[in-house]
N, CA, C and O of each residue as an XYZ file, in Angstrom:
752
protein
N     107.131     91.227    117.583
C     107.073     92.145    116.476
C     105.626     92.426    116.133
O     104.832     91.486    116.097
N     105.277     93.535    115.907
C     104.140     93.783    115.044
C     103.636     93.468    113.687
O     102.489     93.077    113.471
N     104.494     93.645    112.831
C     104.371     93.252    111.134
C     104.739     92.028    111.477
O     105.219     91.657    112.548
N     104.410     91.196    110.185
C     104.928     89.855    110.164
C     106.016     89.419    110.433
O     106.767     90.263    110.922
N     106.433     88.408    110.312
C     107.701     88.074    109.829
C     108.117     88.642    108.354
O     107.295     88.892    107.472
N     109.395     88.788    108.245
C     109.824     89.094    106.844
C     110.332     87.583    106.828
O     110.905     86.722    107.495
N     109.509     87.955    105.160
C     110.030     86.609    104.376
C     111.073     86.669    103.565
O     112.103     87.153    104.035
N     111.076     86.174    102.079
C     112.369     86.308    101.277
C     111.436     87.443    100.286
O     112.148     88.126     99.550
N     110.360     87.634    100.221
C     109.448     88.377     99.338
C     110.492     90.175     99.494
O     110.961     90.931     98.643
N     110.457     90.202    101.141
C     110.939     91.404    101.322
C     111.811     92.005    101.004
O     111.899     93.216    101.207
N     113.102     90.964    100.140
C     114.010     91.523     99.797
C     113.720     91.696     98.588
O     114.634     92.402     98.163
N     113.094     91.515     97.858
C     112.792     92.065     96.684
C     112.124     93.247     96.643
O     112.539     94.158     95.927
N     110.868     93.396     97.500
C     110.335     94.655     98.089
C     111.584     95.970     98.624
O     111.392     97.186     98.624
N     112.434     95.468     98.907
C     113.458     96.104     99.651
C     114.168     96.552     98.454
O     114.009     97.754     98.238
N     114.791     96.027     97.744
C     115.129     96.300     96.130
C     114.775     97.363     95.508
O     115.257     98.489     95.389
N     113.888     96.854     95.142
C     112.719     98.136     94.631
C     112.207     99.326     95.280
O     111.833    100.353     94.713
N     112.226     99.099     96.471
C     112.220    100.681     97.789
C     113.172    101.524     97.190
O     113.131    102.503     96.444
N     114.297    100.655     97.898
C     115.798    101.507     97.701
C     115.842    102.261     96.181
O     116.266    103.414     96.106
N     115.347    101.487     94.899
C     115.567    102.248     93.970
C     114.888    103.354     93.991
O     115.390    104.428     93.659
N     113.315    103.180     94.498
C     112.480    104.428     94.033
C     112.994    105.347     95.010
O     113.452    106.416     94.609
N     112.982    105.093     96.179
C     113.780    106.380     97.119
C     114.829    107.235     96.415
O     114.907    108.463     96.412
N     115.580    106.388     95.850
C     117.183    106.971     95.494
C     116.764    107.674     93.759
O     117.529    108.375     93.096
N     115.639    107.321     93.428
C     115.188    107.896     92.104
C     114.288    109.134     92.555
O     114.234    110.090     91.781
N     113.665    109.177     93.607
C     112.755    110.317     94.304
C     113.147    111.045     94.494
O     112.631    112.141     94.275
N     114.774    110.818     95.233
C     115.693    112.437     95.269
C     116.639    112.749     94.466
O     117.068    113.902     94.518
N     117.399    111.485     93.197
C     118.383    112.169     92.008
C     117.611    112.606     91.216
O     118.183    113.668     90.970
N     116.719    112.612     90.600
C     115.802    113.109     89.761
C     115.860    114.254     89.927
O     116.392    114.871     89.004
N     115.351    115.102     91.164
C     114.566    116.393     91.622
C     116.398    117.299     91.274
O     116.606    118.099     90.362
N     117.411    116.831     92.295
C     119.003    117.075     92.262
C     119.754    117.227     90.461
O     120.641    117.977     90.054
N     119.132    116.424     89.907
C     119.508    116.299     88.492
C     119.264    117.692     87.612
O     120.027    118.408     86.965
N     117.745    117.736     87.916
C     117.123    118.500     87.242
C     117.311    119.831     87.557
O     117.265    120.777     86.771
N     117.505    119.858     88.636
C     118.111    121.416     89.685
C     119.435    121.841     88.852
O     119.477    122.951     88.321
N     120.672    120.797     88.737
C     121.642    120.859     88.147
C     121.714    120.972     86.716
O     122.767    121.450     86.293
N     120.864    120.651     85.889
C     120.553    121.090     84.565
C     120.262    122.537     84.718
O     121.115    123.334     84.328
N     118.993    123.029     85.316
C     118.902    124.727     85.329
C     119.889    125.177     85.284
O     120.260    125.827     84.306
N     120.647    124.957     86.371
C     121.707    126.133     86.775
C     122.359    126.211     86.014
O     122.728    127.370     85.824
N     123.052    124.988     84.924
C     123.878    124.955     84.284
C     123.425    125.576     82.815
O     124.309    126.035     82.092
N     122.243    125.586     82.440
C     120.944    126.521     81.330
C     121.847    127.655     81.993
O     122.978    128.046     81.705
N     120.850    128.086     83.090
C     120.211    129.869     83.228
C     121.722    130.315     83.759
O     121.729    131.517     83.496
N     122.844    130.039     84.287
C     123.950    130.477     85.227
C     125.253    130.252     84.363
O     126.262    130.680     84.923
N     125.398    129.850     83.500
C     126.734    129.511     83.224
C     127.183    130.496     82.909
O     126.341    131.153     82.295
N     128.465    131.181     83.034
C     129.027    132.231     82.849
C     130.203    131.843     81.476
O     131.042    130.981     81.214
N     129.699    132.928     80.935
C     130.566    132.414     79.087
C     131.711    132.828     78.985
O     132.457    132.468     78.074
N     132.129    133.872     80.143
C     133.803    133.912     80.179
C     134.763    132.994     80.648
O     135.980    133.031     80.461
N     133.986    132.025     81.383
C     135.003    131.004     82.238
C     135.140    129.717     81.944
O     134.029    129.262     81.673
N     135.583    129.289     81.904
C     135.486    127.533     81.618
C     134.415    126.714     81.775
O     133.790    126.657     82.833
N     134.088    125.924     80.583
C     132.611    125.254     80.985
C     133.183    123.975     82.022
O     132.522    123.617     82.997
N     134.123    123.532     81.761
C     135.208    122.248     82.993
C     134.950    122.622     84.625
O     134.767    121.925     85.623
N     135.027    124.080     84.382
C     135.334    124.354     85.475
C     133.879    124.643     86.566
O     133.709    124.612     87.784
N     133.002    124.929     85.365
C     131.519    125.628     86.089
C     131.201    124.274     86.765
O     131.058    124.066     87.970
N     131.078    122.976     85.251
C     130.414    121.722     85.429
C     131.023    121.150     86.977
O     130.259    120.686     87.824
N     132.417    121.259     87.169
C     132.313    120.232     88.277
C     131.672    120.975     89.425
O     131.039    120.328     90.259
N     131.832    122.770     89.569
C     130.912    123.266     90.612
C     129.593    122.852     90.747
O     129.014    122.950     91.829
N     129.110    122.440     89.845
C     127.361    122.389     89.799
C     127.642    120.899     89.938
O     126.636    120.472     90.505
N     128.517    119.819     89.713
C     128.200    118.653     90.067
C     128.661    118.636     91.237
O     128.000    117.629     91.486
N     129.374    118.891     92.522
C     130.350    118.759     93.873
C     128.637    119.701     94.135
O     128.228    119.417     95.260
N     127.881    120.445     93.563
C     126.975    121.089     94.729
C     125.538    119.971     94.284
O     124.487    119.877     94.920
N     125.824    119.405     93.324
C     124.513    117.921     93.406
C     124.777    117.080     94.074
O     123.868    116.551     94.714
N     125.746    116.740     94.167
C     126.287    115.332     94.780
C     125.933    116.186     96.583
O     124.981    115.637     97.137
N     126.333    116.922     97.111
C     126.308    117.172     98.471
C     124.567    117.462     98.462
O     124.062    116.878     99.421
N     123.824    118.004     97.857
C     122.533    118.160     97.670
C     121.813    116.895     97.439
O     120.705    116.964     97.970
N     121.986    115.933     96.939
C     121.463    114.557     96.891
C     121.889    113.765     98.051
O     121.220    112.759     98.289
N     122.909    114.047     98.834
C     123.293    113.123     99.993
C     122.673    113.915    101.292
O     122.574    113.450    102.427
N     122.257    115.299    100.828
C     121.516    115.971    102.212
C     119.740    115.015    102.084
O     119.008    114.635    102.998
N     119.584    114.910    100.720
C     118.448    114.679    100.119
C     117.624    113.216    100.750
O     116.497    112.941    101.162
N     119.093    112.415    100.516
C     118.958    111.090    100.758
C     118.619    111.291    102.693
O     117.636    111.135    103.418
N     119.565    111.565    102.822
C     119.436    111.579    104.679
C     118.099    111.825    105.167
O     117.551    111.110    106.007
N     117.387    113.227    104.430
C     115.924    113.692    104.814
C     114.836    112.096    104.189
O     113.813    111.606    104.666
N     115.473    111.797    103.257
C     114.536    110.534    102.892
C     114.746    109.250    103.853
O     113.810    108.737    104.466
N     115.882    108.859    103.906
C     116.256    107.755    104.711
C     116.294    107.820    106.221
O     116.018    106.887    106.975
N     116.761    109.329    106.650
C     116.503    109.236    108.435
C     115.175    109.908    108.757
O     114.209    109.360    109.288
N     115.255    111.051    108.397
C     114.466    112.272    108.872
C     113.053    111.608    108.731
O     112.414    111.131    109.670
N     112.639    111.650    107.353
C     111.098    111.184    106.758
C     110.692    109.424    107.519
O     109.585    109.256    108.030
N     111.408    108.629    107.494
C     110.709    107.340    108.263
C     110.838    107.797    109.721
O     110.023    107.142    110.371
N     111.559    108.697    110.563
C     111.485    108.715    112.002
C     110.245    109.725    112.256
O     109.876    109.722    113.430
N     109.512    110.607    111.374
C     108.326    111.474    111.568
C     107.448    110.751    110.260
O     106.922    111.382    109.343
N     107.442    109.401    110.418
C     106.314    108.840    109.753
C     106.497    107.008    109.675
O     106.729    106.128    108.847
N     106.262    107.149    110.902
C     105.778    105.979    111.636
C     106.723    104.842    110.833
O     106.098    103.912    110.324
N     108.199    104.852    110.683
C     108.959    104.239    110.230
C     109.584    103.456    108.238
O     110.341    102.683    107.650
N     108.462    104.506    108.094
C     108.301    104.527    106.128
C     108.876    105.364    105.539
O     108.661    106.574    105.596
N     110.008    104.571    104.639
C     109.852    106.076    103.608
C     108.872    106.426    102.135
O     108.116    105.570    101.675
N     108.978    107.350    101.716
C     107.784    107.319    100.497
C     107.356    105.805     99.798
O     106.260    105.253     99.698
N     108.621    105.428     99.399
C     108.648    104.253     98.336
C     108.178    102.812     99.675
O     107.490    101.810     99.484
N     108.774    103.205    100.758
C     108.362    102.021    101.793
C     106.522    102.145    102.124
O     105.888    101.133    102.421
N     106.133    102.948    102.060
C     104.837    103.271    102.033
C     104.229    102.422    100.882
O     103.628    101.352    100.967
N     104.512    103.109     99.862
C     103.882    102.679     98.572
C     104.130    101.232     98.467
O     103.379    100.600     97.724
N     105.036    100.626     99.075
C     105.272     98.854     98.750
C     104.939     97.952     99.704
O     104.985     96.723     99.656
N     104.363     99.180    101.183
C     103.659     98.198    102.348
C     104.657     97.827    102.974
O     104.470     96.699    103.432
N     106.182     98.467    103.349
C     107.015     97.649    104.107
C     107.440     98.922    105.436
O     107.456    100.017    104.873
N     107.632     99.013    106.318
C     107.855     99.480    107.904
C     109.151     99.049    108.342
O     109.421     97.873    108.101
N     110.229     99.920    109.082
C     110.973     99.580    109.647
C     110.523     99.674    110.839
O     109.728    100.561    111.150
N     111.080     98.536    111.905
C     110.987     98.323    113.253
C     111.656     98.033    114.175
O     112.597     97.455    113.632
N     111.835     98.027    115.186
C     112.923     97.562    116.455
C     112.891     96.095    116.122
O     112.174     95.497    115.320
N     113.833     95.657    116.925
C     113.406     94.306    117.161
C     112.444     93.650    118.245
O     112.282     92.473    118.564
N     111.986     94.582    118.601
C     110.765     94.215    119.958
C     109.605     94.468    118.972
O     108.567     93.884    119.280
N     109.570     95.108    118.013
C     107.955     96.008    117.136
C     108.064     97.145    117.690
O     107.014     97.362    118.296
N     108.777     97.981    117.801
C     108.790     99.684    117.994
C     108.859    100.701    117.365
O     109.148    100.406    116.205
N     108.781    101.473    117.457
C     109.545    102.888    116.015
C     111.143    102.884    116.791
O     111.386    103.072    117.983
N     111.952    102.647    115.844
C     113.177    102.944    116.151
C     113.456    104.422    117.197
O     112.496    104.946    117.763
N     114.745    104.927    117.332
C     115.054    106.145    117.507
C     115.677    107.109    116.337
O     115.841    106.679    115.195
N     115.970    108.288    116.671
C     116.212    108.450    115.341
C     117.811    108.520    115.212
O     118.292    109.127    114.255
N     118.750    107.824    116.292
C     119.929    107.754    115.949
C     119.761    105.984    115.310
O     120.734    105.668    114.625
N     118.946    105.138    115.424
C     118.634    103.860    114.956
C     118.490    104.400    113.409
O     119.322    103.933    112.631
N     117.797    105.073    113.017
C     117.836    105.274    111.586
C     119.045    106.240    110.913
O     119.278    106.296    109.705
N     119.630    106.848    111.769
C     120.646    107.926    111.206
C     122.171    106.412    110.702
O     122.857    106.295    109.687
N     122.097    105.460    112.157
C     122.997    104.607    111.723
C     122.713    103.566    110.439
O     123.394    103.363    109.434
N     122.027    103.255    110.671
C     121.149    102.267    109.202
C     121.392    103.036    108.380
O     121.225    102.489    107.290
N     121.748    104.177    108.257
C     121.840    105.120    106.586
C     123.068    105.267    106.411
O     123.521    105.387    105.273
N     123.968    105.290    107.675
C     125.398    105.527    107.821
C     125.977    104.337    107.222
O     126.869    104.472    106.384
N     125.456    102.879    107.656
C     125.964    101.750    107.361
C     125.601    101.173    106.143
O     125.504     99.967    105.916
N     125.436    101.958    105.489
C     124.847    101.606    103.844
C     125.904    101.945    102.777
O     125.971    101.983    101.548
N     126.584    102.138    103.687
C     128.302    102.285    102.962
C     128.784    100.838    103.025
O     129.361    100.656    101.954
N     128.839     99.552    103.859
C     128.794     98.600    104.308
C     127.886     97.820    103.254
O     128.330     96.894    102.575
N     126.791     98.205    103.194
C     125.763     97.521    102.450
C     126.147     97.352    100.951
O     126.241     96.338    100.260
N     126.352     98.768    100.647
C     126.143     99.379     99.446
C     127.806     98.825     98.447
O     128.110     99.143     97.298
N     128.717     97.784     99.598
C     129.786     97.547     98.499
C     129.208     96.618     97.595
O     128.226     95.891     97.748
N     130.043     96.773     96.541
C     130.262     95.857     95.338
C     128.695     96.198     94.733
O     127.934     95.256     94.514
N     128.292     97.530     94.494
C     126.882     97.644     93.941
C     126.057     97.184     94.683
O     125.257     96.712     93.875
N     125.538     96.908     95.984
C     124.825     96.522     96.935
C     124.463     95.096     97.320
O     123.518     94.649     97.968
N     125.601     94.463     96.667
C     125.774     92.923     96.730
C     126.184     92.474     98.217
O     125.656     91.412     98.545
N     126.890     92.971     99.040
C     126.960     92.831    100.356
C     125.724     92.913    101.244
O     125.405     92.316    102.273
N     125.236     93.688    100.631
C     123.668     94.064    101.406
C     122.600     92.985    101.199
O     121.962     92.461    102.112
N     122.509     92.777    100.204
C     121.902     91.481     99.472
C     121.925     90.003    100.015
O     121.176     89.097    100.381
N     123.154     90.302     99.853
C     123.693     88.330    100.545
C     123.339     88.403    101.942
O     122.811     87.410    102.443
N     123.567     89.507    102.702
C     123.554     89.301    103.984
C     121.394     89.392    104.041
O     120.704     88.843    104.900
N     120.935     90.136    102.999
C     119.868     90.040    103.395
C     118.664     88.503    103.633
O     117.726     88.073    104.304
N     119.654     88.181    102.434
C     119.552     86.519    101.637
C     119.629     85.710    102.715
O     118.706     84.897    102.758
N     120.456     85.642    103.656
C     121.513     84.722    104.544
C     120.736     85.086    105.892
O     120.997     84.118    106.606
N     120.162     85.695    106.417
C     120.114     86.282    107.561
C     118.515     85.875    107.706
O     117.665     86.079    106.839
N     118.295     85.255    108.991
C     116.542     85.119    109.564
C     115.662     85.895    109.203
O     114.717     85.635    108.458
N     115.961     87.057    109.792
C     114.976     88.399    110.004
C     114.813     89.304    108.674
O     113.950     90.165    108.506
N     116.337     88.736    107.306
C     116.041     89.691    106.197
C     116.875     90.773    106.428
O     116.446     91.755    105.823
N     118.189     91.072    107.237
C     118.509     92.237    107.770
C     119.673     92.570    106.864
O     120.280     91.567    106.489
N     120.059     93.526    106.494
C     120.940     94.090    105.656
C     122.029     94.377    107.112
O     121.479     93.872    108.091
N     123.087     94.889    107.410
C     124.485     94.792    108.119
C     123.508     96.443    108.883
O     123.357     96.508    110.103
N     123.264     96.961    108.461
C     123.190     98.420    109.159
C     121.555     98.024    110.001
O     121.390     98.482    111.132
N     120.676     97.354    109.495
C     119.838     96.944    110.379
C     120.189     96.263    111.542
O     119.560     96.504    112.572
N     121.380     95.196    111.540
C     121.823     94.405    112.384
C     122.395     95.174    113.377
O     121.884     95.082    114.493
N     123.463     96.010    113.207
C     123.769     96.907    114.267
C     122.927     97.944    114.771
O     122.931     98.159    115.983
N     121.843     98.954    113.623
C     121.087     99.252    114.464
C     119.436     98.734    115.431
O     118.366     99.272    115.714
N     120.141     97.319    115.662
C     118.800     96.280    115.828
C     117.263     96.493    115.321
O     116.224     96.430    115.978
N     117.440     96.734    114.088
C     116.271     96.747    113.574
C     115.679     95.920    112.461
O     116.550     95.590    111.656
N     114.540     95.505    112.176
C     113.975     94.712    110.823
C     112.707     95.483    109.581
O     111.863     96.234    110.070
N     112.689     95.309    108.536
C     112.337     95.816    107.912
C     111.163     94.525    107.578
O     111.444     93.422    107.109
N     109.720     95.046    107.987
C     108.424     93.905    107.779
C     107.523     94.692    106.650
O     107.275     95.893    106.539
N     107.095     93.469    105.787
C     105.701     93.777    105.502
C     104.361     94.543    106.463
O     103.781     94.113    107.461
N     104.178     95.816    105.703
C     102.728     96.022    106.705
C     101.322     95.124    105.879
O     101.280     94.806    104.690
N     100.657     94.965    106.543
C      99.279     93.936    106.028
C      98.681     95.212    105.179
O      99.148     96.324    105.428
N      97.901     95.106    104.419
C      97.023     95.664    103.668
C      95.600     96.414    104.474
O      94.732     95.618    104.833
N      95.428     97.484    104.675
C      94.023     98.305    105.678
C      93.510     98.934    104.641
O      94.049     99.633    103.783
N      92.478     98.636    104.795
C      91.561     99.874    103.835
C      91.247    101.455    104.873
O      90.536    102.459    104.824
N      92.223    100.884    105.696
C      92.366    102.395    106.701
C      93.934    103.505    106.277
O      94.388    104.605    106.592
N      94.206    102.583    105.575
C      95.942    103.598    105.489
C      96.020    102.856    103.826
O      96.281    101.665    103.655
N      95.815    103.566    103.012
C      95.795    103.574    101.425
C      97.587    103.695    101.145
O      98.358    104.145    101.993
N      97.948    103.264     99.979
C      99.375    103.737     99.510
C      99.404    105.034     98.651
O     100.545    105.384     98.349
N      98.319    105.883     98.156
C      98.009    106.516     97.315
C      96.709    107.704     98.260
O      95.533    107.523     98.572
N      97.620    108.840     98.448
C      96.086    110.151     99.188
C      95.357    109.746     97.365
O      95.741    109.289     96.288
N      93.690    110.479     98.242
C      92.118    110.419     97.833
C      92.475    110.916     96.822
O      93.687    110.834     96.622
N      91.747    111.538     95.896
C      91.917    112.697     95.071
C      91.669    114.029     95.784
O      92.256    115.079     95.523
N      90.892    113.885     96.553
C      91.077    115.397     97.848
C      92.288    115.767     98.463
O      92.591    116.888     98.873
N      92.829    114.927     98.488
C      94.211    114.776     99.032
C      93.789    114.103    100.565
O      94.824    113.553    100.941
N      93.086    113.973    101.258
C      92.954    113.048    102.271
C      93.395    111.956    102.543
O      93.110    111.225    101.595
N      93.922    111.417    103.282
C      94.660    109.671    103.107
C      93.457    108.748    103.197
O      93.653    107.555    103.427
N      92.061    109.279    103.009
C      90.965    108.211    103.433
C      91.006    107.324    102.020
O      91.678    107.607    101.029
N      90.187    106.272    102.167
C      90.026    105.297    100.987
C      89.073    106.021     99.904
O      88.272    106.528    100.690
N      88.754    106.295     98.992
C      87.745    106.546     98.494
C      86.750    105.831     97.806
O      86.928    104.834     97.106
N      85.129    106.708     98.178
C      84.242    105.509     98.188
C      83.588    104.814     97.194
O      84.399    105.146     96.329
N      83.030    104.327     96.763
C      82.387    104.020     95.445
C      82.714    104.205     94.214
O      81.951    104.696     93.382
N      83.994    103.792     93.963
C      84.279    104.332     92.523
C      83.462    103.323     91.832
O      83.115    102.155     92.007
N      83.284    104.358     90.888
C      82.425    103.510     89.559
C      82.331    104.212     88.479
O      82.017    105.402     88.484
N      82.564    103.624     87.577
C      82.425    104.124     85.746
C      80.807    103.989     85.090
O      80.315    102.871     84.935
N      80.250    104.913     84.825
C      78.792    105.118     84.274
C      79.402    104.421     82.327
O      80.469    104.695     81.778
N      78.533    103.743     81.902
C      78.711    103.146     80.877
C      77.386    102.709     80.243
O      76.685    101.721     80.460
N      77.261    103.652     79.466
C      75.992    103.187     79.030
C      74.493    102.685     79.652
O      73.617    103.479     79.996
N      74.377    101.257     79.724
C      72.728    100.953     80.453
C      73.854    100.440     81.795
O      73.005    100.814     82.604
N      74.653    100.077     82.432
C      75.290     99.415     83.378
C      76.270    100.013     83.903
O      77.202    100.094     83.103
N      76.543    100.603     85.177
C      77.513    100.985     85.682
C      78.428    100.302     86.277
O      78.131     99.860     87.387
N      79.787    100.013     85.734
C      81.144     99.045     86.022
C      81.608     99.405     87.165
O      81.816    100.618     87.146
N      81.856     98.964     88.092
C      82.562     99.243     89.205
C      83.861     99.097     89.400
O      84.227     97.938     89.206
N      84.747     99.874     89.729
C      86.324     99.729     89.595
C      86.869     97.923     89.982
O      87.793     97.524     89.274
N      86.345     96.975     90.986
C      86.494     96.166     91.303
C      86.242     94.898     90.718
O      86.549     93.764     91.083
N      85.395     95.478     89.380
C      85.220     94.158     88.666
C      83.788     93.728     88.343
O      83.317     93.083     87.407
N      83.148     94.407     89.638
C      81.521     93.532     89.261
C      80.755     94.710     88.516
O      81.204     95.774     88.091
N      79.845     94.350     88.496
C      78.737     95.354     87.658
C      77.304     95.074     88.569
O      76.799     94.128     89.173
N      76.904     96.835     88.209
C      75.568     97.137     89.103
C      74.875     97.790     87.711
O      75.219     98.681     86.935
N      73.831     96.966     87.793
C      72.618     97.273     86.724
C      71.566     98.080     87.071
O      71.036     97.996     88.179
N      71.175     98.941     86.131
C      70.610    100.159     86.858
C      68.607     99.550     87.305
O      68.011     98.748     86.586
N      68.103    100.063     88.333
C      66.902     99.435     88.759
C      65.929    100.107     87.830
O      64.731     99.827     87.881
């Protein structure tokens, strides 16, 4: 493998992925479904009847949503999704590879598996298992590792928007300029 071993850290990391992912795309779906239901509602017809149209077209719009987050986006980015980025964790083969992208289409499929009893199946097995593997990793032989920390690949683009690190931050303060890191540079 390339990344470490996963420890028990990861399932907590893993926790917290899954939420922000699944908050990254109901949010955007939510809010879509509020407009329509503002600017579109038609005042001759049943509000029963509009609401479940605009909810049957969120619900299929959040599960297209999820797929582009969970398959699409980690197989054209080096096995991360947004929130896996931001928390330093990579999915991988079990050799250290980038999956394929039917390896990630099944891992999303099998999260129906995972996802019983409120994601308590997913959990225990993640708990219970060597590698940390939730049931849809296991069949699609894959593990989910910590990436190490690079001051070459940031969790956060520059303020340019560049993914580089940016250099020298520092706060001007009076006779001493504070440096984001803690120390202080006194002026010559």
């Amino acid at each position: 493998m390339t990344g470490s071993r996963p420890g028990p850290g990861v399932v907590g990391r893993r926790l917290v992925q899954f939420l922000l992912d699944e908050f990254l795309v109901f949010v955007p779906m939510l809010l879509l479904a509020i407009a329509v239901v503002w600017v579109f509602h038609p005042h001759g017809t049943g509000l029963l009847l509009f609401l479940k149209v605009v909810v049957y077209t969120m619900l299929a719009l959040d599960f297209l949503g999820l797929v582009f987050v969970n398959v699409w986006w980690p197989y054209r980015h080096g096995g991360q999704t947004p929130a896996m980025r931001w928390l330093r964790l990579r999915i991988e083969t079990l050799d250290g590879g980038h999956p394929s992208l039917g390896a990630f289409a099944l891992r999303d499929l099998l999260m129906v598996v995972d996802g019983f009893a409120w994601g308590l199946a997913g959990i225990v097995l993640m708990l219970c298992t060597r590698r940390r593997q939730r049931f849809g990793d296991i069949v699609a032989r894959t593990v989910v590792v910590r990436v190490p920390r690079s001051a070459h690949q940031p969790a956060f683009p520059g303020p340019d928007g560049d993914l580089g690190a940016v250099a020298g931050a520092e706060l001007a303060l009076g006779r001493a300029d504070v440096r984001l890191d803690g120390g202080q540079r006194h002026h010559e």
